[in-house]
C-alpha positions in Angstrom: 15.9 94.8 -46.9 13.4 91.8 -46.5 12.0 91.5 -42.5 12.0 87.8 -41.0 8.6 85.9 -41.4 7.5 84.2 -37.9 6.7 80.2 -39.0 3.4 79.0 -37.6 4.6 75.1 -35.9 2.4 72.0 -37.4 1.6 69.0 -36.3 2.2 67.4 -33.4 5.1 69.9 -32.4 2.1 72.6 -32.4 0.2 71.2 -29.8 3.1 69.3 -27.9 2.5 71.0 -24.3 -1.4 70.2 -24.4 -0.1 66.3 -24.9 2.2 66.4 -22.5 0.1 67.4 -19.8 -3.1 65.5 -20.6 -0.3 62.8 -20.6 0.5 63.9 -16.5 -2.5 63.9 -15.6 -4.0 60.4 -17.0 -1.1 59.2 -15.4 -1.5 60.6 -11.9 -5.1 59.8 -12.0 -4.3 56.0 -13.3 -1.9 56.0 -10.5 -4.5 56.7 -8.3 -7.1 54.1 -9.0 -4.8 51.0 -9.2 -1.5 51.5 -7.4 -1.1 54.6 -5.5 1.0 55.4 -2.2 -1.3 56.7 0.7 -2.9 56.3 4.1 1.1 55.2 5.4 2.7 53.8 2.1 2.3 50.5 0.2 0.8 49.5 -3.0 -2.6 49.9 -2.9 -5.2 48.3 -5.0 -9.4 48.8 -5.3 -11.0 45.8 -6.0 -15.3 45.6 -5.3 -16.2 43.5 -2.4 -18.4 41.3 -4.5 -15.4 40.0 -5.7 -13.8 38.9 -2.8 -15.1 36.3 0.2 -14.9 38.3 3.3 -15.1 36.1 6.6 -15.2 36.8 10.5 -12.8 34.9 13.1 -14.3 33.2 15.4 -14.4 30.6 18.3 -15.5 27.5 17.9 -14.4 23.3 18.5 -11.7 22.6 15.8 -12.1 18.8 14.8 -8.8 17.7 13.7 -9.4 15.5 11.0 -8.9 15.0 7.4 -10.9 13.7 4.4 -9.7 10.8 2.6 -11.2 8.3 -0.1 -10.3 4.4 0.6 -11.3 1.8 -1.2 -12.4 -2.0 0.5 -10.5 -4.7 0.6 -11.0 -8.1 1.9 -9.4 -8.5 5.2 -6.8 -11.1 4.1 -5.8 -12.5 0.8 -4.0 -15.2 -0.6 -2.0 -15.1 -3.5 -1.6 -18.4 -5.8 1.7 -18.6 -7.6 3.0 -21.5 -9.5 5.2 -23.8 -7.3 6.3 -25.8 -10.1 6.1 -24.6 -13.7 4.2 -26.0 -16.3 1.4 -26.0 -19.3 -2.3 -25.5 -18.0 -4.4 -28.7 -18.6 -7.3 -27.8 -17.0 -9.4 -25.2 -15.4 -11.6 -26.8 -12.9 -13.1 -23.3 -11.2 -13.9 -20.1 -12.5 -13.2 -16.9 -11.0 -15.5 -15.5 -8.7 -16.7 -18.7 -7.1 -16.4 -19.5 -3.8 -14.0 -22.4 -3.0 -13.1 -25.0 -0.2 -9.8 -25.6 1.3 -7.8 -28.3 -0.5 -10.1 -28.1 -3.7 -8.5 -28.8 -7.0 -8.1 -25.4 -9.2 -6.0 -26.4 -12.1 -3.9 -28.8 -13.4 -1.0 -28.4 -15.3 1.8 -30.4 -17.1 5.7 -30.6 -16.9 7.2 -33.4 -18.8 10.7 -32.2 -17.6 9.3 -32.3 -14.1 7.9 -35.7 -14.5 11.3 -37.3 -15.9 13.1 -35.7 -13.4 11.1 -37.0 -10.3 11.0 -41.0 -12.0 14.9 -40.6 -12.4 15.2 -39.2 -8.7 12.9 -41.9 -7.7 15.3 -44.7 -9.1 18.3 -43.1 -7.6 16.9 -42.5 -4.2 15.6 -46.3 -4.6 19.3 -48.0 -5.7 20.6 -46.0 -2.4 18.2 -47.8 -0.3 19.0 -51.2 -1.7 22.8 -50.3 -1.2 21.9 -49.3 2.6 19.9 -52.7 3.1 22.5 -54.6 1.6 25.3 -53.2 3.3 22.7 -53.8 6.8 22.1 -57.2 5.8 26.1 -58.1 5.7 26.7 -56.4 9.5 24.1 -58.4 10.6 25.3 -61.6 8.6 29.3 -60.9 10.1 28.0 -60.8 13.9 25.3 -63.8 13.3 29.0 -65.6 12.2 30.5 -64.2 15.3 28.4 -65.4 17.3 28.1 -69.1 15.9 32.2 -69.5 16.1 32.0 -68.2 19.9 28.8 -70.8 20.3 31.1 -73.8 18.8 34.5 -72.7 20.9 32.4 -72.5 24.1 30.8 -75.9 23.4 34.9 -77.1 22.3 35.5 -75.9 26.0 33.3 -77.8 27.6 34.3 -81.3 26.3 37.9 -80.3 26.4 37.4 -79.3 30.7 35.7 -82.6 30.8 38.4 -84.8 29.0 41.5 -82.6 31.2 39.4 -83.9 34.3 39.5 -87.4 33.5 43.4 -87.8 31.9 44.4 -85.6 35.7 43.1 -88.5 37.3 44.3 -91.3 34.8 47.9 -89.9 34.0 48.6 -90.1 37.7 48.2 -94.3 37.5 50.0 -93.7 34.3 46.8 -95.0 32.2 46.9 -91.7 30.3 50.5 -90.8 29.2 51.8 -87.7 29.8 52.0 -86.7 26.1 48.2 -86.8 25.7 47.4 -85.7 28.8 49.7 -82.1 27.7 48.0 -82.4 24.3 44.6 -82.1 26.0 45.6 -79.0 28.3 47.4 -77.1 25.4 44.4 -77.6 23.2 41.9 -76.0 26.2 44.4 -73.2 26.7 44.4 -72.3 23.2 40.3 -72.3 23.1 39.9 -70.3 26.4 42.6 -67.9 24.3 40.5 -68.2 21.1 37.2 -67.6 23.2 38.4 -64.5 24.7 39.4 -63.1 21.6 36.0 -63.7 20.1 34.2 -61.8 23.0 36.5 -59.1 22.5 36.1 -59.5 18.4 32.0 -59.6 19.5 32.1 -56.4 21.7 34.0 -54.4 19.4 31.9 -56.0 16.2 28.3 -55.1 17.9 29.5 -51.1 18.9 30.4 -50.7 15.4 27.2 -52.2 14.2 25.3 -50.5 16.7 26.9 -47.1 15.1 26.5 -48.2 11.6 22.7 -48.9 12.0 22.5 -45.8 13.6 24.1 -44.0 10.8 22.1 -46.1 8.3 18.7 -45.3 9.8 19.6 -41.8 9.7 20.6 -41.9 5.8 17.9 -43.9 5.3 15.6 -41.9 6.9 16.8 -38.4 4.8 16.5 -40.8 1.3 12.9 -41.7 2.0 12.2 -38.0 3.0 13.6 -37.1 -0.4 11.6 -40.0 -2.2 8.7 -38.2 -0.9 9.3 -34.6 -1.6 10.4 -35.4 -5.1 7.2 -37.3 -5.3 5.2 -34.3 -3.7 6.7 -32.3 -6.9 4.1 -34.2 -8.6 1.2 -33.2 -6.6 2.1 -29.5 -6.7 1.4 -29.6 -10.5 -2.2 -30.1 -8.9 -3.3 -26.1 -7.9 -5.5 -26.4 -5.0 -6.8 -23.7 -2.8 -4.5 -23.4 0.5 -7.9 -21.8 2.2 -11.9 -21.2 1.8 -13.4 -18.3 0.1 -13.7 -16.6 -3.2 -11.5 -17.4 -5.9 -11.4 -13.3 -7.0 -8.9 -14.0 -10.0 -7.7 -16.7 -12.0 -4.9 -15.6 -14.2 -4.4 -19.4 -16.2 -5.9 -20.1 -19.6 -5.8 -24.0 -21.1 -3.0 -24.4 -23.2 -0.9 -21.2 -21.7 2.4 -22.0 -20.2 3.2 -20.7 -16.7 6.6 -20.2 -14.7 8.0 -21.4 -11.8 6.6 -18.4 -9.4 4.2 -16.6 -11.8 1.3 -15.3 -10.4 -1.8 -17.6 -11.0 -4.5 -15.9 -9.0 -6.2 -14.7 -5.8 -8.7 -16.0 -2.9 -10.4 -13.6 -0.5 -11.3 -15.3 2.6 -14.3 -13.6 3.7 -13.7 -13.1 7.2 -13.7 -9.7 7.1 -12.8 -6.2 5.0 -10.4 -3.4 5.4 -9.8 0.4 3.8 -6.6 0.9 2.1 -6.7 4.5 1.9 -3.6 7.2 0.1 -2.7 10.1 2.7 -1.0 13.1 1.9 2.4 12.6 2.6 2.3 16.5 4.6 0.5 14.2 7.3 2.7 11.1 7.5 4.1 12.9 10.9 1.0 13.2 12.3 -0.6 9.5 12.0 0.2 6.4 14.3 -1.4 3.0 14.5 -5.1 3.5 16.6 -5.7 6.4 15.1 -9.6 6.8 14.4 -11.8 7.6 11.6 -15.4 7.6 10.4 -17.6 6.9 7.7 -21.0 6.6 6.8 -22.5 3.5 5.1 -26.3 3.3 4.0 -27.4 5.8 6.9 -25.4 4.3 9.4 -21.8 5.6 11.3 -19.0 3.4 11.8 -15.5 3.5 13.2 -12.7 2.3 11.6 -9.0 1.9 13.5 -5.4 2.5 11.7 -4.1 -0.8 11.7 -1.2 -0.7 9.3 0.6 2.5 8.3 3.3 2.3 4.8 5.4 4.8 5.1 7.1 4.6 1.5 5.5 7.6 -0.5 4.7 7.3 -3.8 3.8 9.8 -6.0 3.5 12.2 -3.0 1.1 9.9 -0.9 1.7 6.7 1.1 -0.7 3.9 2.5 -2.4 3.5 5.0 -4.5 0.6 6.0 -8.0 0.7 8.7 -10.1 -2.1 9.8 -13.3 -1.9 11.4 -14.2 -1.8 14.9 -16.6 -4.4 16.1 -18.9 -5.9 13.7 -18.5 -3.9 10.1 -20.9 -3.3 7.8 -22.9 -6.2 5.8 -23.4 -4.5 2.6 -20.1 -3.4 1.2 -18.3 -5.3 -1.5 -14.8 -5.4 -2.2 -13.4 -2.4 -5.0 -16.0 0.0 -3.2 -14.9 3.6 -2.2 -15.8 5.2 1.1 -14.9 8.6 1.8 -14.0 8.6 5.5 -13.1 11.3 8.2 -9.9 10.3 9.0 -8.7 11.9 12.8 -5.6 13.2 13.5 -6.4 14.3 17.4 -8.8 15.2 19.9 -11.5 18.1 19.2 -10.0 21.3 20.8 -11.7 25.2 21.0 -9.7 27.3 19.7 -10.1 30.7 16.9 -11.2 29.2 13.6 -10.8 31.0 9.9 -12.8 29.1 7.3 -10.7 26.9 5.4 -10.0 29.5 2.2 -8.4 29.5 -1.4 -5.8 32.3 -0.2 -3.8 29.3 1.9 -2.6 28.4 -1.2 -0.9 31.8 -2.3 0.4 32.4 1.0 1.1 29.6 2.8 -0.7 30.7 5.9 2.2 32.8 6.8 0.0 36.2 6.0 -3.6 37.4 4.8 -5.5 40.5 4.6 -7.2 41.7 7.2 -10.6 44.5 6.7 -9.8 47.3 8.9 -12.6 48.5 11.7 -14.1 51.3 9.0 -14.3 48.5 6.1 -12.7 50.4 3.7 -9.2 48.6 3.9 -7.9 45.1 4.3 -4.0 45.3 4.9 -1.7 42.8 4.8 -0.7 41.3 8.3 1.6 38.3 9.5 -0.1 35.8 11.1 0.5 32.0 12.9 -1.9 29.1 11.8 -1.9 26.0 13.1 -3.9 22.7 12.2 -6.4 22.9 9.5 -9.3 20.6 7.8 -11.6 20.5 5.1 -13.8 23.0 6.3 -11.6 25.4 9.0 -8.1 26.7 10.0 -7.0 27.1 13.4 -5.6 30.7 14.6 -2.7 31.0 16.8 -1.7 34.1 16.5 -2.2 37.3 14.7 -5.9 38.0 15.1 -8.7 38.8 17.4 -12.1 37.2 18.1 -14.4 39.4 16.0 -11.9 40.1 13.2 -12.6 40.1 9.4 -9.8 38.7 7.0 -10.2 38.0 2.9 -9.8 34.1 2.8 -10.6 34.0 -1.0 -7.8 33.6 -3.7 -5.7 36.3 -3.3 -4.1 35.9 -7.3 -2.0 39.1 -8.8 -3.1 41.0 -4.6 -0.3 39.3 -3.3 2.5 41.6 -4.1 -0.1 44.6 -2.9 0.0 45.7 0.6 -3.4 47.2 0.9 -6.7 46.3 -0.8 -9.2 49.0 -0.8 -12.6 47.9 -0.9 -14.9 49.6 -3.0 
């Protein structure tokens, strides 16, 4: 009877054990050096200090300020737009020279406008001949008035006369009676008639004294409209409204412009402003007097917050500063300053430098170096204003303290950091 023949194992299965525990223990030892749970749990990871920016907390005068890059402006400008449309005829001024109120910039052409206006002119014309005929015929009725009221007065007086005499004579029957009733009838009837004709007078010179009020009035408004449909002529005539520099002229000869289109721009030189873009994060935090500072050719000056914008664009709105006092002499308009703009008074207080790890955090948390060095753990903190250069401390950490205010990166789901 044949015995049973042990059967050596090969391959991997022969050395499956060995594997398995060299396997254990790179992983334990892996564990170890990048994520391992110790010294009170968390997820630990060593990373060299050279690698990281360690910084101390301490107490100093926070300035409350941000930077921000304006550009110059010209204190006030003037916008030319084209009051009546038209083709440009001529260019009388080129941009970028200095011009004089009431000077002549372009001319342009509108043979609509121009047939419009002579047609207007006729109409407004014929209405003013209508009025002054229609004047002339009040004045002719109460000139006619008058003369028949002239001519019954003078009838009265010769008929008063006569009716004296024929009282006297009808009595020695010289006048008969018939002519002497004849007489009185007839200066009855002309004191009637004359009383009729004062009354026909008053009545005639109210309404005429209305009329030519109403006429003046009408006539008035027509020959205010004769001349602002003539004035439509003269705006075809650009001039400048003010002095100073003529920094664009958007018109070529030939080109044909409409009513409101944009035709250039004076500066008056009076002055310059910054037009800054602010962060819309501060748009709380900034009112009109506001202060802020820059530096131009070695010298400091102060500018105010005159106008603020509050429509954000693009995450930023406008804000608008003008010098205090006399500005500077040597800046030109398109120039960029980068100013210090200030948000509030300089305070003491515990300052962090201003550090790459605000952005991975928030400033809700950081890492703080324990007192043997060899940790930094993770720790909830409260930070208030911040700058370019420093971050105010409200709570959370001591004078003297050391916190990692680098980038923070893949550390921020680690609870511990230890330093090697």
């Amino acid at each position: 009877m044949a015995m049973d023949r042990r059967i050596e194992k090969t391959g991997w299965r022969k050395h499956k054990g060995r594997i398995l525990a060299a396997a254990a223990v790179a992983l334990l030892v892996g564990a170890g050096s990048v994520a391992a749970l110790n010294h009170g749990g968390g997820a630990t990871v060593r990373i060299a200090q050279e690698r990281l920016v360690i910084s101390t907390v301490n107490e100093g005068a926070f300035e409350d300020f941000i930077p921000v890059r304006g550009s110059v402006e010209p204190l006030t400008s003037i916008f030319l737009d084209s009051v009546e449309g038209g083709r440009v005829e001529k260019r009388f001024v080129e941009a970028g020279q200095m011009v004089k109120a009431g000077q002549p910039l372009l001319e342009l052409s509108n043979t609509d406008l121009q047939l419009e206006v002579i047609s207007r002119e006729a109409q407004v014309i014929e209405q003013l001949n209508q009025l002054r005929t229609v004047e002339l015929g009040l004045e002719t009725s109460r000139l006619e008035n008058q003369r028949e009221l002239v001519e019954v007065e003078y009838r009265l007086t010769q008929l008063g006369r006569a009716l004296e005499r024929r009282t006297a004579l009808v009595r020695t029957n010289a006048v008969s009676q018939a002519q002497f009733d004849d007489t009185k009838d007839e200066y009855e009837y002309q004191k009637r008639r004359q009383a009729v004709l004062k009354e026909q007078q008053q009545v005639t010179d109210r309404l005429r004294s209305e009329q030519f009020a109403q006429l003046k009035e009408a006539t008035t408004k027509l020959q205010d409209n004769l001349e602002f449909t003539r004035h439509n002529l003269d705006n075809l005539i650009v001039k400048a409204p003010v002095d100073g520099q003529l920094t664009a002229l958007e018109a070529e000869i030939g080109q044909n412009k409409q009513r409101g289109e944009r035709l250039g721009r004076i500066d008056r030189m009076d002055g310059f402003k910054v037009v800054a873009q602010v962060d819309e994060f501060y748009l709380p935090r900034l009112s009109q007097g506001q202060s802020a500072e820059v530096a131009i050719g070695g010298s400091p000056f102060v500018l105010t917050v005159a106008k603020i914008f509050p429509q954000v664009r693009d995450g930023q709105f406008r804000v608008d500063l003008e010098f205090q006092g006399d500005g500077p002499k040597d800046i030109r308009p398109g120039q960029t300053l980068q100013l210090r703009l200030k948000l509030g008074a300089t305070t003491t207080a515990l300052l962090i430098p201003n550090g790459a790890f605000f952005q991975d955090t928030g400033g809700d948390w950081l890492f703080v170096v324990g007192p043997d060095g060899q940790y930094a753990s993770k720790r909830r903190v409260q930070l208030g204003r911040r700058n370019a250069q420093v971050i105010e401390v409200r709570s959370g950490l001591d004078k003297g303290e050391r916190v990692i205010t680098s980038a923070y990166g893949d550390m921020v789901r680690m609870d511990r950091i230890q330093l090697q």
